[in-house]
N, C-alpha and C positions, 0 to 999 in steps of 0.2 A: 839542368844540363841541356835540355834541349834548348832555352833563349841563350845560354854561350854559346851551342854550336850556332842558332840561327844570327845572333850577330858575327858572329867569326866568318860565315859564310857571306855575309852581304859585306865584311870587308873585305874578305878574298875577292866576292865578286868583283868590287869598287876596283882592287887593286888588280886583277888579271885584263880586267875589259881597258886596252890602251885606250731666257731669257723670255724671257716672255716680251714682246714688243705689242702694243697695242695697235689694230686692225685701226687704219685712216678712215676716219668719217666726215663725209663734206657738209657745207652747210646747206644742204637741200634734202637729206634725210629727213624721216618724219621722227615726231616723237619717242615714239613707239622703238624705232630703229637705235634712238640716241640710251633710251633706259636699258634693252639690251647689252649696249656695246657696255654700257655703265657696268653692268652685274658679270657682263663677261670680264672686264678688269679687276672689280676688287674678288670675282673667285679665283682670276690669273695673280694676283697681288697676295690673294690668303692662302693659295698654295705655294706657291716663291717663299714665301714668310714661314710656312709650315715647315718646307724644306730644309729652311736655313737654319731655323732653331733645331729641327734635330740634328744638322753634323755639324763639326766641328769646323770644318773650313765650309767655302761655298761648294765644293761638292766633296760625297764621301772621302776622306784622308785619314791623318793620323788620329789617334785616338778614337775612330769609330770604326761601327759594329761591321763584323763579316755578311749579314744579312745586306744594310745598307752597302757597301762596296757591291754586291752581285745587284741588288736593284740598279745601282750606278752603268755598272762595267759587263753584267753580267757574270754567267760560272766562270771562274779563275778554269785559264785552256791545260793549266800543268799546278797541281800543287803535289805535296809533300805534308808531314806533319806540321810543318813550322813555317814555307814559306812555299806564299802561294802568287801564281803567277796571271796579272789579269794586262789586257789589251797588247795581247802578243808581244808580252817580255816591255810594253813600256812601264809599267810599273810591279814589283816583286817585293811582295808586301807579308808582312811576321806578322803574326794574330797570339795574342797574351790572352789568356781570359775570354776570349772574345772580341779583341780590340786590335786591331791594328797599332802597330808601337815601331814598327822598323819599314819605310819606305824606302828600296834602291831603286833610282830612275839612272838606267843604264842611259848612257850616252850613242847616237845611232852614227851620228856625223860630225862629232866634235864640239857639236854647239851645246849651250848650255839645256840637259833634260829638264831639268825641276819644274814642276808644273805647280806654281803658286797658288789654286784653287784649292790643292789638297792638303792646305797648311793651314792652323788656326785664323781663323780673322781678324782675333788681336791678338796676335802675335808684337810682341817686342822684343827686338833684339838688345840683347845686354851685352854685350862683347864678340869679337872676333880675332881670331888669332889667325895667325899663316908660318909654315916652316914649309922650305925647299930643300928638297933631297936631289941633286943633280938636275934631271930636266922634269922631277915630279914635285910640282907643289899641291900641298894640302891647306883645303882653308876650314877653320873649323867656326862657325857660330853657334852661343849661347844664345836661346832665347828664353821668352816667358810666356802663356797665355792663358789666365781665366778659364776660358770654354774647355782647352784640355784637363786642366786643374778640378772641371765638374765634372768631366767623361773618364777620366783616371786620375780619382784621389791621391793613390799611391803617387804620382810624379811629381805632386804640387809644383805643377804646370813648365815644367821644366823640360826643353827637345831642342837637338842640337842637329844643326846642318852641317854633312860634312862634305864638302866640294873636291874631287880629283881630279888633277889638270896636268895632261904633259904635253909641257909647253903652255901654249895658248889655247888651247882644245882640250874641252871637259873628257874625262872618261866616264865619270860615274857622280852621283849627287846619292847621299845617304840621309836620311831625315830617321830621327829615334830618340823615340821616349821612353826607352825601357827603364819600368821604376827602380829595381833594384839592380841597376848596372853599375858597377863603378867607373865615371868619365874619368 
């Protein structure tokens, strides 16, 4: 009951809202200076790589854990049993099991919210559909990805973008991979 209501809510909502860079080293450093900057990049290299293998996108998203999102984002400023709100309402996120499965990236100024960081990194898209209701279009994509497929078995890898637009200006972006939902 409560993942119906929490998706039924992130559609209401959809539908109510209209690096790590390597330190410059010249050639007149000494040795000494060059094996440093060396250990300081591959332990800059092996934490990046540490990072990436544990979430699903290149930073906490869908299908990862509520711990990782608060190391990300911090404490969600407003949650609720079922959806929690981090980076003051830019993203409003459903936690299944412990996993994030429903992303709304409300819209602030029309432009498109989705923050592609917090989406699989192979991700593949398999389809998109679009139907217009007067000046509301909806665009829906199927996609696919591995990584969420290992982070939630139940989905076999399976999350869908839903984009709300009236007009030419986004309202709301919905990302969800809830396993037992009926699309």
């Amino acid at each position: 009951m409560k993942k119906q209501l929490a998706v039924f809510m992130a559609v209401l909502t959809m539908l109510v809202s209209a690096g790590c860079t390597a330190l410059p080293t010249s050639s007149d450093t000494t040795k000494q200076n060059t094996q440093q900057e060396q250990t300081k990049d591959s332990k800059n290299t092996k934490a990046q790589n540490e990072k990436d293998s544990n979430t699903v996108g290149e930073l906490p998203g869908i299908g990862d854990t509520l711990t990782s999102w608060e190391k990300e984002f911090g404490h969600p400023f407003a949650q609720g049993d079922t959806i929690k709100v981090f980076k003051n309402g830019t993203y409003k996120t459903v936690f299944e099991d412990g996993k994030a499965v429903t992303i709304t990236f409300p819209s602030k100024n029309g432009d498109n919210p989705l923050s592609e960081k917090l989406l699989p990194r192979d991700g593949e898209k398999l389809s998109e559909t679009s139907k217009k209701t007067g000046n509301i279009t909806m665009i829906v994509q199927k996609w696919h990805s591995n990584l969420l497929a290992s982070a939630i078995p139940a989905t076999q890898g399976s999350y869908t973008i839903m984009k709300s637009m009236n007009g030419s200006s986004y309202d709301s972006v919905i990302v969800d991979c809830s396993p037992n939902l009926q699309k």
